[in-house]
C-alpha positions as CSV (number, residue, x, y, z in Angstrom):
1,X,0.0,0.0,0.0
2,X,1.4,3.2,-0.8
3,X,0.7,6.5,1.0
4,X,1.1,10.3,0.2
5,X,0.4,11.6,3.4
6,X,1.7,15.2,3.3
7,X,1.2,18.2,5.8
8,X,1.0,22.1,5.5
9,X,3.8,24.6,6.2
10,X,1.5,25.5,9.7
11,X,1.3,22.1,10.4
12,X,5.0,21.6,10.3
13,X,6.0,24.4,12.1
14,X,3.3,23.4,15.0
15,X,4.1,20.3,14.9
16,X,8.3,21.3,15.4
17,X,7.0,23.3,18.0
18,X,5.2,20.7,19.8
19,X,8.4,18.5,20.1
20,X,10.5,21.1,20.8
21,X,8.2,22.5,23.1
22,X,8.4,18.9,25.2
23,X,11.9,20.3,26.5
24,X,10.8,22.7,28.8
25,X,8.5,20.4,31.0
26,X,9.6,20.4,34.5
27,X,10.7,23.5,36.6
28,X,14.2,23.9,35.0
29,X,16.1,24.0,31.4
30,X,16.7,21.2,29.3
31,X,19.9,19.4,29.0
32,X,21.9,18.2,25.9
33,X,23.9,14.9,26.9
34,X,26.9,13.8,24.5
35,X,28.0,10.4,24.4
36,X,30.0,7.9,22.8
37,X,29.8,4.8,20.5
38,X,26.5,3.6,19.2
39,X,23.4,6.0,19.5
40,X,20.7,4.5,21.6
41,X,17.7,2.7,18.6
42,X,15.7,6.2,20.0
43,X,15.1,8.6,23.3
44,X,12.9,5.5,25.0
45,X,15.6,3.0,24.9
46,X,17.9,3.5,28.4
47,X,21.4,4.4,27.6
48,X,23.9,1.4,27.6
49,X,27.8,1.0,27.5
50,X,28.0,4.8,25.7
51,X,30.3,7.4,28.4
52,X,29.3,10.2,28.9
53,X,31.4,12.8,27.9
54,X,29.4,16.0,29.0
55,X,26.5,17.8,29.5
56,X,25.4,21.2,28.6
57,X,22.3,23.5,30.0
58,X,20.3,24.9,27.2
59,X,18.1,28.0,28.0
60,X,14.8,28.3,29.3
61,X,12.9,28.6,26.7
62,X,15.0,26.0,25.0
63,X,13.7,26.7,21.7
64,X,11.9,29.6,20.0
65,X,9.5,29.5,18.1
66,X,9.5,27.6,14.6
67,X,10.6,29.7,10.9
68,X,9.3,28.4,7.7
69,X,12.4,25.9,6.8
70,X,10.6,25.9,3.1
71,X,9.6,23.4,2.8
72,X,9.0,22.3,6.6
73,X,9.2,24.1,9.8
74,X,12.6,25.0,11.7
75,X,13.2,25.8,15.2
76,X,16.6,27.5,16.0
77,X,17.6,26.7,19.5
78,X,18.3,29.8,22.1
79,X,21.1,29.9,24.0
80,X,23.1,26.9,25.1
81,X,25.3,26.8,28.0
82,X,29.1,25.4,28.0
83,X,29.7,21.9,29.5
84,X,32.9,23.9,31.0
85,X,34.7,20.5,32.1
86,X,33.8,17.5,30.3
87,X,33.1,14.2,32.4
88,X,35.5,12.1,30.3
89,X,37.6,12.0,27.0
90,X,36.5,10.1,23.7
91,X,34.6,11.4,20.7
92,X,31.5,12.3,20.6
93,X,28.9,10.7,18.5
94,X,25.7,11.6,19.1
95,X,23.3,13.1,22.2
96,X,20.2,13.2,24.1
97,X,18.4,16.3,24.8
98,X,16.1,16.1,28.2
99,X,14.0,17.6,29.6
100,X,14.3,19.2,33.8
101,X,12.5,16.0,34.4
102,X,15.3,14.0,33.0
103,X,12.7,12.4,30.8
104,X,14.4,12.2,27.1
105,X,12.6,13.9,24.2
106,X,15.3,13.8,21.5
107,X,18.4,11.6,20.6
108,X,20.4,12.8,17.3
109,X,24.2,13.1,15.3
110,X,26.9,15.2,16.3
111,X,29.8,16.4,14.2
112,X,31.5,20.7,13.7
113,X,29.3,20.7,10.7
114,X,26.0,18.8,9.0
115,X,25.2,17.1,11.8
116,X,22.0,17.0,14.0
117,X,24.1,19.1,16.5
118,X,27.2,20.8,15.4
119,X,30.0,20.9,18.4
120,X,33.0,23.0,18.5
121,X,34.8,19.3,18.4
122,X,34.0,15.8,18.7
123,X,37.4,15.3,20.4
124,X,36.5,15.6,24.1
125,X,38.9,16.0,26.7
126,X,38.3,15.5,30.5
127,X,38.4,18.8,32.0
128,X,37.9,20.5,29.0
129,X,34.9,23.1,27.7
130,X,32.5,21.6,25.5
131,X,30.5,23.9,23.3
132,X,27.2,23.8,20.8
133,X,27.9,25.8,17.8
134,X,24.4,25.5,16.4
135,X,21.4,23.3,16.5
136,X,18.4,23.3,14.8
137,X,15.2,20.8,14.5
138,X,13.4,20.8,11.1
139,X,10.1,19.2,10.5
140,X,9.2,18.1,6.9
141,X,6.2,18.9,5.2
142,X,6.4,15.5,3.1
């Protein structure tokens, strides 16, 4: 069976601002959690053997709210926060955003450029800053 569901621009954008909206449940800001190895199969599945290599604080508001991505809806996050001493050394492969709750909303890709989440590096020192460059979450209208 083949389908050809497809939504509006205003659908995508609500709908990107629905998810990104889930971050600020609780009483606090969101975090951004960078690991490494294999990426969890999605934000329900507990983390495993992955380190953790950091975590960073996102503002509160964590997102604004959602552009026309054309085609699609974007939301560009607001200010993130510095891990300024990272837990542990390795390279980063991919994170899980959170809500104050600690209840996991999104998992995605990291890299400095074209990822999910661009990082300053993916080389991750203990003791050293880690920073998010930019990050943005698009929602397709097709």
């Amino acid at each position: 069976m083949t389908t050809a569901t497809r939504i509006s621009n205003a659908a995508a954008k609500a709908a990107c601002d629905a998810i990104v909206g889930l971050l600020d449940a609780g009483a606090g800001a969101a975090t951004a959690k960078l690991y490494t190895t294999a990426q969890a199969t999605d934000p329900d599945t507990a983390i495993g053997a992955q380190t953790l290599l950091g975590t960073l604080t996102f503002s509160d508001p964590a997102f604004g709210a959602a552009a026309d991505a054309n085609p699609g809806g974007r939301a560009t996050a607001s200010a993130i926060t510095d891990d300024s001493s990272a837990d542990a050394t390795g390279t980063a492969a991919w994170f899980r955003c959170a809500d104050s709750n600690g209840v996991a909303v999104i998992d995605g890709s990291v890299g400095t450029s074209g990822a999910d989440m661009n990082l300053n590096t993916v080389a991750i020192v203990a003791g050293a800053a880690i920073s998010i460059t930019s990050w943005t979450v698009t929602m397709p209208e097709q």
